[in-house]
N, C-alpha and C positions, 0 to 999 in steps of 0.2 A: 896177240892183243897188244894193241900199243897204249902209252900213257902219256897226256901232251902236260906241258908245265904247268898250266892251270890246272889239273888234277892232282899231280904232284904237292903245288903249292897248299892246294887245300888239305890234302893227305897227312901233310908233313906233321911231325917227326914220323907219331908209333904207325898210323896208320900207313905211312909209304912203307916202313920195313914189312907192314903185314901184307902190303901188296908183293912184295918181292916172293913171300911163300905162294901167293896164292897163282902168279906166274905160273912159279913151279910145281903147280898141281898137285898141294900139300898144304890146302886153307886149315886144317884143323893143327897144323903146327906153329901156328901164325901166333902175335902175342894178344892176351885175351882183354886187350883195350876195345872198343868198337867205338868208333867214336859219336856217329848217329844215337846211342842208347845214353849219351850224355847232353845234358845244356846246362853249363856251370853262370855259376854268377857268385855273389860275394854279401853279406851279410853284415851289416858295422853296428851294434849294439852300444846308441851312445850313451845310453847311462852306464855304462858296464867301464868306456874307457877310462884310465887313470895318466893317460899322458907320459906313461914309461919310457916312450921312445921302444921298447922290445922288438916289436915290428920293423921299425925304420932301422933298425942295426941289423936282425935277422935277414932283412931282404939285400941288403948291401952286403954281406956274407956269403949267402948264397948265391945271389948273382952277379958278386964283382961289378957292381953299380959304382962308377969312381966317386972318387970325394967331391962333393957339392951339388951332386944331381941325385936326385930319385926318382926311383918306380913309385914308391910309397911315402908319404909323410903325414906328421901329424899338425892340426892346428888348434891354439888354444884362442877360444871367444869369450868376449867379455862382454854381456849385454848388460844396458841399464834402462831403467825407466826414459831417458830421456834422450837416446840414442839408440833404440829399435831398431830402426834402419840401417846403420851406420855404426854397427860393435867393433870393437879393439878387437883385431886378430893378431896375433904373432905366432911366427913357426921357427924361432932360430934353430938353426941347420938341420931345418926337417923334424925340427923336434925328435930327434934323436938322442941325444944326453937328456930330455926331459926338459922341463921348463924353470925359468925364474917362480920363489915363492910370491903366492899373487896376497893383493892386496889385502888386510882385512877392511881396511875404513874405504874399500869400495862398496859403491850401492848399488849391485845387480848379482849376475849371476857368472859365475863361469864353467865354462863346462870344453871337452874336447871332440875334434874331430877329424878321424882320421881319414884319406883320400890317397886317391888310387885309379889307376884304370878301368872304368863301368862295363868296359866288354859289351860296349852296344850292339844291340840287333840291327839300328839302322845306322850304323856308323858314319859319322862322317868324315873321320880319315880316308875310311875304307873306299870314300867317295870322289875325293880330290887326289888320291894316288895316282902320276900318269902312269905308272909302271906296274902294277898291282902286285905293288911290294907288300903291301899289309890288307889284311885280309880276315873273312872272319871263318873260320872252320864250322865243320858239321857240328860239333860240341858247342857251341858258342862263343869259343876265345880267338879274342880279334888277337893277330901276332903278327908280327914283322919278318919277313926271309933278307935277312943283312946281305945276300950275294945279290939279290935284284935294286935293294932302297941304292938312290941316286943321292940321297941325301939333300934334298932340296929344301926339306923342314916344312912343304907343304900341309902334311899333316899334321904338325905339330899347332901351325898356325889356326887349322879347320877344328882341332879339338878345343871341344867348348868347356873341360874342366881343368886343362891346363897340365895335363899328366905324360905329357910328351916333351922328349928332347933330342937333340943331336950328342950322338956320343963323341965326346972331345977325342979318342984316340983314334976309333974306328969312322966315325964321320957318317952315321948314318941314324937310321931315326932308333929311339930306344925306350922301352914304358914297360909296365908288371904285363906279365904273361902270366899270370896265377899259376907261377914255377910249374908250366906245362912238363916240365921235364920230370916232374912229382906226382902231379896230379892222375898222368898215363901210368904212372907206376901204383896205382891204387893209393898213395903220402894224400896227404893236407900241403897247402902250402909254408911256406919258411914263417911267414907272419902270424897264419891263425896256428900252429906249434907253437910259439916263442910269446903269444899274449898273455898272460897271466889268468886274465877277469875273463876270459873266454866271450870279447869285446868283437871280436873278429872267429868267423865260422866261415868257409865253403861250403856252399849249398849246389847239390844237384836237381835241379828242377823236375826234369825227368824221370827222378827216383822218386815213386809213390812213398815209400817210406821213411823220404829226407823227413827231418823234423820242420825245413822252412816250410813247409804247408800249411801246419797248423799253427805254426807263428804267422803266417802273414792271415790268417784266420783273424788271430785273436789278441792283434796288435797293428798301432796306428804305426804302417812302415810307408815311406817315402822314400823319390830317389831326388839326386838332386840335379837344380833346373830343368823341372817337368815340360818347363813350356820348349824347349829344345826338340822334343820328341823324337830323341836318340833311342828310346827304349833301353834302356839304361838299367844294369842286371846287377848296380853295386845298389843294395839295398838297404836304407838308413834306418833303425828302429830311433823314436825320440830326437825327429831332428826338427829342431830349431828352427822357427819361421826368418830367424835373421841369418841364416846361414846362408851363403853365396859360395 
């Protein structure tokens, strides 16, 4: 039985090792990832965040994210009665050290937001790749294979939240993988570990017994730029109509 690279691609990582048993007519040896029994997406509880930075340091640890680019960052908003539209964002350096002490003699509100890769179902990286370097797996996590990207930053420019980049040493496209490399291992990802206010959750869709069910039950959750109809899996609890 043969396996052509689009198969591969989509297989990759655990599930092409569990191909290599099943070759060898020994699937019950295979590792007990499946990937089909999963559809991940990502959970951001904004009243929960405090603007730590925890997350934005944790993912840069774990995946050797160089300095001044990330997978993850935080941003702090500032809305007022009279700027609805048009709030004070600021994210110095990913909001990673955390932020400047904010105003008291402001008149609005402030609050934080963190962002990240939404792992769309209808991506539209996934759609301007000429090489089908990024792609979205059985599981739902859209991910990069760095031996195919050409590095053209196509995708970077088609992502409509801004979570993509070129990596300065390797020259190719780079954004969260929701630490696939943790998540196949039955882990949490480096960010929702390292949140404190439990601000940030992975959620399995496909698990009847995730607890996202009965939260998106019995909470006003939104994703962000609906009208994009990216299907978009990073899921926002308490987000803010002035949020862009």
């Amino acid at each position: 039985m043969n396996i052509n690279r689009r198969h591969f691609l989509v297989m990759m990582p655990a599930a092409a090792i569990a191909w290599k048993y099943v070759l060898a007519g020994a699937p019950e040896d295979a590792p007990n990832y499946t990937m089909s029994e999963h559809w991940w997406g990502m959970l951001l509880d904004i009243p929960k965040c405090i603007g730590c930075g925890n997350c934005v340091r944790a993912c840069q640890a774990e995946n050797d994210v160089p300095n001044g680019y990330f997978r993850t960052w935080v941003e702090r908003y500032l809305v007022t009665d009279w700027h609805l539209e048009h709030p004070e964002v600021i994210s110095p350096d990913g909001g990673k050290e955390g932020f400047p002490v904010a105003q008291e003699e402001a008149n609005g509100k402030y609050f934080f937001v963190p962002k990240m890769c939404n792992h769309c179902a209808d991506s539209p990286c996934t759609q301007v790749c000429p090489v089908g370097a990024t792609f979205i797996g059985p599981d739902g996590v859209v991910l990069i294979d760095p031996n195919y990207c050409l590095g053209c930053a196509y995708c970077v420019q088609a992502c409509p939240y801004g979570c993509r980049y070129i990596h300065p040493e390797k020259r190719v496209a780079d954004k969260c993988t929701l630490c696939y490399h943790r998540i196949t291992k039955g882990l949490t990802t480096a960010c929702c570990e390292a949140c404190p206010t439990g601000a940030r959750q992975l959620v399995d869709l496909k698990n009847p017994n995730d607890s996202i069910h009965a939260f998106l039950k019995t909470h006003d959750v939104q994703v962000l730029k609906p009208q994009m109809a990216t299907s978009a899996k990073a899921f926002y609890n308490g987000l803010d109509g002035s949020v862009r």
